[in-house]
Residue frames as a rotation matrix with the C-alpha (Angstrom) as fourth column:
UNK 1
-0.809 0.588 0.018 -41.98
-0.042 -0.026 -0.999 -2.50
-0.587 -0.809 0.045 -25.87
UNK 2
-0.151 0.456 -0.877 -44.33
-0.901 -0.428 -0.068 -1.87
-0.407 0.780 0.475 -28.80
UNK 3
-0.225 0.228 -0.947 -43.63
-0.822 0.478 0.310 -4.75
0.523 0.848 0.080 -30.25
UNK 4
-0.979 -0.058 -0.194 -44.82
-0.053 0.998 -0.029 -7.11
0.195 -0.018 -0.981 -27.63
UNK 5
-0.594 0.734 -0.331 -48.04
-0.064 -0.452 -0.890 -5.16
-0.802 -0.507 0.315 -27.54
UNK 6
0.265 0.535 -0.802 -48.36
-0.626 -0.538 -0.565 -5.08
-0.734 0.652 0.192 -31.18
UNK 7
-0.267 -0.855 -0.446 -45.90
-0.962 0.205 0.181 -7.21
-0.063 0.477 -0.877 -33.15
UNK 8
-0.929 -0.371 0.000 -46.48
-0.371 0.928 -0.014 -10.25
0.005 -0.013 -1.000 -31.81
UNK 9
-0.164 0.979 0.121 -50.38
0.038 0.129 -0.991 -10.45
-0.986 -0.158 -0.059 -31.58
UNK 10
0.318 0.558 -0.766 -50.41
-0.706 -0.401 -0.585 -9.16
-0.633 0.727 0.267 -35.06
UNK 11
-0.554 -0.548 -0.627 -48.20
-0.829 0.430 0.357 -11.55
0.074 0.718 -0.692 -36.70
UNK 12
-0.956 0.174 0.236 -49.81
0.019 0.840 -0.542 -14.73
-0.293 -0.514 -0.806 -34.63
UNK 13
0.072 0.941 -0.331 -53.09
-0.213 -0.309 -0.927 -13.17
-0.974 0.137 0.178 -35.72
UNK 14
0.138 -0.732 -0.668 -51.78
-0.710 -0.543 0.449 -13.17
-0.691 0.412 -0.594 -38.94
UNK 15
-0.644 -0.692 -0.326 -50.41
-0.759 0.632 0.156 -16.62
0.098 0.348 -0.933 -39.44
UNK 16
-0.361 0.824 0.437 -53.54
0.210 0.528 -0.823 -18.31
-0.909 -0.205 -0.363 -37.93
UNK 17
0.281 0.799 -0.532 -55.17
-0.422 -0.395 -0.816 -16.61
-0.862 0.454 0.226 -41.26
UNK 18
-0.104 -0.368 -0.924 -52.86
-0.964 0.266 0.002 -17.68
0.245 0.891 -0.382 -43.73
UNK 19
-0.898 -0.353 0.263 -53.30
-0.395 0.910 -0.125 -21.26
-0.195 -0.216 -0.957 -42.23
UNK 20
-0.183 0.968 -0.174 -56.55
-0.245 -0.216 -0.945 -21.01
-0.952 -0.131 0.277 -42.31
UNK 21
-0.864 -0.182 0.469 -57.51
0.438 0.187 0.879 -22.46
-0.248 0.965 -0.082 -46.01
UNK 22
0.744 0.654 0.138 -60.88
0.663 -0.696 -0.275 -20.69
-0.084 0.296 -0.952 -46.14
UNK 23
0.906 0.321 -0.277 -59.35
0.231 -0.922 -0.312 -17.26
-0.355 0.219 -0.909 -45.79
UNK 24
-0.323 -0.892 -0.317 -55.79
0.600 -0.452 0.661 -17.70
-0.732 0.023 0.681 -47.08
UNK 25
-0.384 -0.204 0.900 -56.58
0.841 -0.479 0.250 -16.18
0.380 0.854 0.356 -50.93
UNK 26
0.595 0.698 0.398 -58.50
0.666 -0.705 0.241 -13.67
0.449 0.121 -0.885 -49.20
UNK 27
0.824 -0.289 -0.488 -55.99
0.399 -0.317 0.861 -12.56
-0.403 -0.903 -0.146 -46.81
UNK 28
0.160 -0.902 -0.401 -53.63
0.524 -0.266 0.809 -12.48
-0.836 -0.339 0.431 -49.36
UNK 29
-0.141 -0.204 0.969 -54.91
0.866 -0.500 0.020 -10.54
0.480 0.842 0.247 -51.95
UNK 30
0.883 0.434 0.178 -55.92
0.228 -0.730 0.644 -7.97
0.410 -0.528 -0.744 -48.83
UNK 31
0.103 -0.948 -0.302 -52.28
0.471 -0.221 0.854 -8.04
-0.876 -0.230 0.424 -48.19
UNK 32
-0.429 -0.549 0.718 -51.56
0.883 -0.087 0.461 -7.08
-0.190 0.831 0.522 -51.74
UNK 33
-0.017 -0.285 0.959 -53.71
0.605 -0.766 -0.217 -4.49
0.796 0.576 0.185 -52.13
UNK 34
0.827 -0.282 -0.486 -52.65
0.468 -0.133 0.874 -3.33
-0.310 -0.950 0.022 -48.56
UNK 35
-0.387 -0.916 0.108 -48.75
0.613 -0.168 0.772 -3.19
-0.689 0.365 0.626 -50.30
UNK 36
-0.823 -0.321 0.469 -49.98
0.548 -0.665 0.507 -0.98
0.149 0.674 0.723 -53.43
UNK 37
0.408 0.913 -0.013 -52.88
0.872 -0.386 0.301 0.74
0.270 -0.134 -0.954 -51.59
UNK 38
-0.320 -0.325 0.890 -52.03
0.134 -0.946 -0.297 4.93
0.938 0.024 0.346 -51.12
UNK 39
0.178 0.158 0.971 -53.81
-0.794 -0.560 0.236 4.76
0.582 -0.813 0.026 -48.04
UNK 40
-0.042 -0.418 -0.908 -51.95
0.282 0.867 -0.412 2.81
0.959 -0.273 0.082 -45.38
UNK 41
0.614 0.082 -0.785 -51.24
0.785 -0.158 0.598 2.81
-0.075 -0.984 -0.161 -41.26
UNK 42
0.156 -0.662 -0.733 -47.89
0.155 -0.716 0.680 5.13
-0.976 -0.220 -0.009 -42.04
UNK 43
0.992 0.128 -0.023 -48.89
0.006 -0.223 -0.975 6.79
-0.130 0.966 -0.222 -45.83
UNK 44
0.505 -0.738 0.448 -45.59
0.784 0.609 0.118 6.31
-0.360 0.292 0.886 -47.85
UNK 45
0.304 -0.611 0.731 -44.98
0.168 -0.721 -0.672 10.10
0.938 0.327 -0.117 -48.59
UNK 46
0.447 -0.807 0.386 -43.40
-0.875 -0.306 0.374 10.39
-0.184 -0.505 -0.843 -44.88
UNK 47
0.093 -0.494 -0.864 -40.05
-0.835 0.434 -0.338 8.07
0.542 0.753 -0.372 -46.45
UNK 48
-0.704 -0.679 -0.208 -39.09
-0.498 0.680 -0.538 5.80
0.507 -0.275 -0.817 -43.84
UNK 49
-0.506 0.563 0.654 -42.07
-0.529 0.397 -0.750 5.28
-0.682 -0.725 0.097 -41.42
UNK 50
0.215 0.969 -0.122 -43.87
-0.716 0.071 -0.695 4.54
-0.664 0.237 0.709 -44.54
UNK 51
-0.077 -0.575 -0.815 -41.72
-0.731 0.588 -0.346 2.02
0.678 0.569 -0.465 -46.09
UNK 52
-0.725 -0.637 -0.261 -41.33
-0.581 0.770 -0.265 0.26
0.370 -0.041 -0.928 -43.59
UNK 53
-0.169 0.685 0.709 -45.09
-0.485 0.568 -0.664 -0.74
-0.858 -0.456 0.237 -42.54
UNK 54
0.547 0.425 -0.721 -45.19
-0.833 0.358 -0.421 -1.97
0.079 0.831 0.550 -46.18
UNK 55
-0.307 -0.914 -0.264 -41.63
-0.703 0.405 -0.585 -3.91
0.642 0.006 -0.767 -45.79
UNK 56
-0.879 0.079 0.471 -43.07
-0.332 0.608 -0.721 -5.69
-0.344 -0.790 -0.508 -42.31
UNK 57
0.040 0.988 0.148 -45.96
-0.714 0.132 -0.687 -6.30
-0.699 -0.078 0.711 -43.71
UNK 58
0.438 -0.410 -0.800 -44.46
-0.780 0.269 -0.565 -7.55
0.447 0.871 -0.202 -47.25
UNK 59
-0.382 -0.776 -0.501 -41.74
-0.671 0.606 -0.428 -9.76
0.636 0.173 -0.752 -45.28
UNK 60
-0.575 0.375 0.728 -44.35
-0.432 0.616 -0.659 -11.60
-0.695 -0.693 -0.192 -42.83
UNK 61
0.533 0.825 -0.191 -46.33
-0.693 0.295 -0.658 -12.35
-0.486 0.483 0.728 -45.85
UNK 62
0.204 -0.677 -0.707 -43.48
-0.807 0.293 -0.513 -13.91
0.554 0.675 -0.487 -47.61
UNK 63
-0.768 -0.626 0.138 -42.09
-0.554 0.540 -0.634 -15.52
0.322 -0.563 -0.761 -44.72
UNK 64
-0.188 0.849 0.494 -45.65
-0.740 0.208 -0.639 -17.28
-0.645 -0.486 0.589 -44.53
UNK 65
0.857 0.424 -0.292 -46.30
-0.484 0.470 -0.738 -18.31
-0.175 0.774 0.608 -47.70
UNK 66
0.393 -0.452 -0.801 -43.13
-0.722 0.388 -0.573 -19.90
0.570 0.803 -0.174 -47.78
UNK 67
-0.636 -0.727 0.257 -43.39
-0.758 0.529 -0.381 -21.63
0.141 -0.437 -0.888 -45.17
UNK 68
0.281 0.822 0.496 -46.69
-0.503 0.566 -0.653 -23.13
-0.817 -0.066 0.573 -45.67
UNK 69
0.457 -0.575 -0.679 -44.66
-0.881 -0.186 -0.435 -23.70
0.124 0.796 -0.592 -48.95
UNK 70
-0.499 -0.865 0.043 -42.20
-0.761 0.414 -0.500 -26.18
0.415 -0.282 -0.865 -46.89
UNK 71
-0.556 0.436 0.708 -44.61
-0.507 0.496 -0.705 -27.57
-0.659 -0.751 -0.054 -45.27
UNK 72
0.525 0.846 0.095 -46.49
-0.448 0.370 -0.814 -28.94
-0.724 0.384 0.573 -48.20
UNK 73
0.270 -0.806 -0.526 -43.38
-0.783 0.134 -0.607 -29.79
0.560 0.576 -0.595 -49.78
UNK 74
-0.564 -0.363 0.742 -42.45
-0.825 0.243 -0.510 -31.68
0.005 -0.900 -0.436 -46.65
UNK 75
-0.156 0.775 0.612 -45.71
-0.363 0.531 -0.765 -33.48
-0.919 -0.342 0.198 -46.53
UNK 76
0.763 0.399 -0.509 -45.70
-0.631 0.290 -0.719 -34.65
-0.139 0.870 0.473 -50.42
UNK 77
-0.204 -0.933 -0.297 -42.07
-0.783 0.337 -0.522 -36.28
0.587 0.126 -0.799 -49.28
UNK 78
-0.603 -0.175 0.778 -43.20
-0.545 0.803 -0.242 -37.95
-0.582 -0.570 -0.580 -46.69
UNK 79
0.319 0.926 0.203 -46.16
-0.614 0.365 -0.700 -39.44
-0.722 0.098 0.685 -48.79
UNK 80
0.666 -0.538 -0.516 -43.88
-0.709 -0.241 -0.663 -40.39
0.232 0.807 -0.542 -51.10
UNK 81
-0.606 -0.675 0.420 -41.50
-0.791 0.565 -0.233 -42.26
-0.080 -0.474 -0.877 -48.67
UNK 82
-0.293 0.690 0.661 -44.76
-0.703 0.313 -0.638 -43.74
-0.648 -0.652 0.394 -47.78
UNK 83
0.803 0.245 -0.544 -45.69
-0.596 0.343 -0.726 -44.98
0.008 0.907 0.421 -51.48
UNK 84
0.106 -0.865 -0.490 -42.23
-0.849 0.178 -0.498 -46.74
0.518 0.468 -0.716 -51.89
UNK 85
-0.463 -0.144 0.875 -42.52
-0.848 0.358 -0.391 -48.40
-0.257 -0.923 -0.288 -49.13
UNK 86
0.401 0.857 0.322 -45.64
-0.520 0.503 -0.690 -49.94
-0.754 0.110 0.648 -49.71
UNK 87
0.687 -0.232 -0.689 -44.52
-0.647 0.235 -0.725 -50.41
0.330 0.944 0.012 -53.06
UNK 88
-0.220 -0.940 -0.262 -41.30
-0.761 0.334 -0.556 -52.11
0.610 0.077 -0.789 -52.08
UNK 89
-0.517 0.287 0.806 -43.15
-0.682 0.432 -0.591 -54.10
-0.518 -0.855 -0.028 -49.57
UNK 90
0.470 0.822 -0.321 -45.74
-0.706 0.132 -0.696 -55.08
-0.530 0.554 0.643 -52.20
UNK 91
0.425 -0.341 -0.839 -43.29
-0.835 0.212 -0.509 -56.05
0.351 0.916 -0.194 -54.81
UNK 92
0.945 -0.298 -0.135 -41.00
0.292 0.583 0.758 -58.77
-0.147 -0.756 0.638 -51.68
UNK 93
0.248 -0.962 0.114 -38.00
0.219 -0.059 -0.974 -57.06
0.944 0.266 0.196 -52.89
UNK 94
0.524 -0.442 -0.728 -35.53
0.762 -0.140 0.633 -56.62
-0.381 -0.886 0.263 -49.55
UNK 95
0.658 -0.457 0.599 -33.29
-0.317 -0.889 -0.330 -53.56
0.683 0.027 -0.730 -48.71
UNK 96
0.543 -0.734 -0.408 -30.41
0.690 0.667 -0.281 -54.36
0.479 -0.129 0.868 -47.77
UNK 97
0.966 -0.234 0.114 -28.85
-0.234 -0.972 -0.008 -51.04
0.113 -0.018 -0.993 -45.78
UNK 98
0.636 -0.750 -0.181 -24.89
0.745 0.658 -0.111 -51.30
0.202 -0.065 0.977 -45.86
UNK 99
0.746 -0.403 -0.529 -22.19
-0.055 -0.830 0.555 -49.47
-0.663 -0.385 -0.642 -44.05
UNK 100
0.677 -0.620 0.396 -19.16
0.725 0.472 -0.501 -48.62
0.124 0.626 0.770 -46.21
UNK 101
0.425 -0.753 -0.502 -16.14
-0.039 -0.570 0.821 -47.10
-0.904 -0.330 -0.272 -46.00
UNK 102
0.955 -0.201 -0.219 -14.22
-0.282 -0.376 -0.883 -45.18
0.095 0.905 -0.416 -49.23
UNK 103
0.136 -0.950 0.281 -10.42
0.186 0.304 0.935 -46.78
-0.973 -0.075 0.218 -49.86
UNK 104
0.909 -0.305 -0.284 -8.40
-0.413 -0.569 -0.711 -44.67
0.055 0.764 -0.643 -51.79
């Protein structure tokens, strides 16, 4: 219950920032010192409550940056495809695609 009151707004809130190229570096060094700040939502001397707002807080950040990660990875492939083409267009060489079958 919590978490569709809280959870999900915050993350979505969240991710809009890290997408956000103005405010990613800010957002994530305010994550960082969020993760080794003493003073947090659940302080870290009660053991578990306080682990784990660092842990959720730690594994949405991760699970951001690596997917903005993929995504720019993703997008330097296709540009890539995109070059060759051209290139391969440019040059009149043909591609030939062929089916084959392995005979052992």
């Amino acid at each position: 219950m919590a978490k569709r009151f809280f959870g999900k707004p915050f993350m979505n809130w969240y991710r809009q920032l890290l997408r956000n190229s103005k405010y990613r570096w800010v957002v994530l060094f305010g994550t960082l010192v969020y993760l080794v700040s003493p003073i947090d939502i659940a302080p870290d001397m009660f053991p578990v409550l306080g682990w784990l707002d660092d842990g959720l807080i730690a594994t949405i950040a991760i699970t951001e940056i690596t997917q903005i990660l993929l995504d720019r990875k993703r997008n330097f492939r296709q540009v890539d495809e995109t070059v060759a083409m051209t290139e391969a267009v440019n040059t009149n060489e043909t591609v030939i695609d062929v089916d084959s079958v392995a005979v052992i």
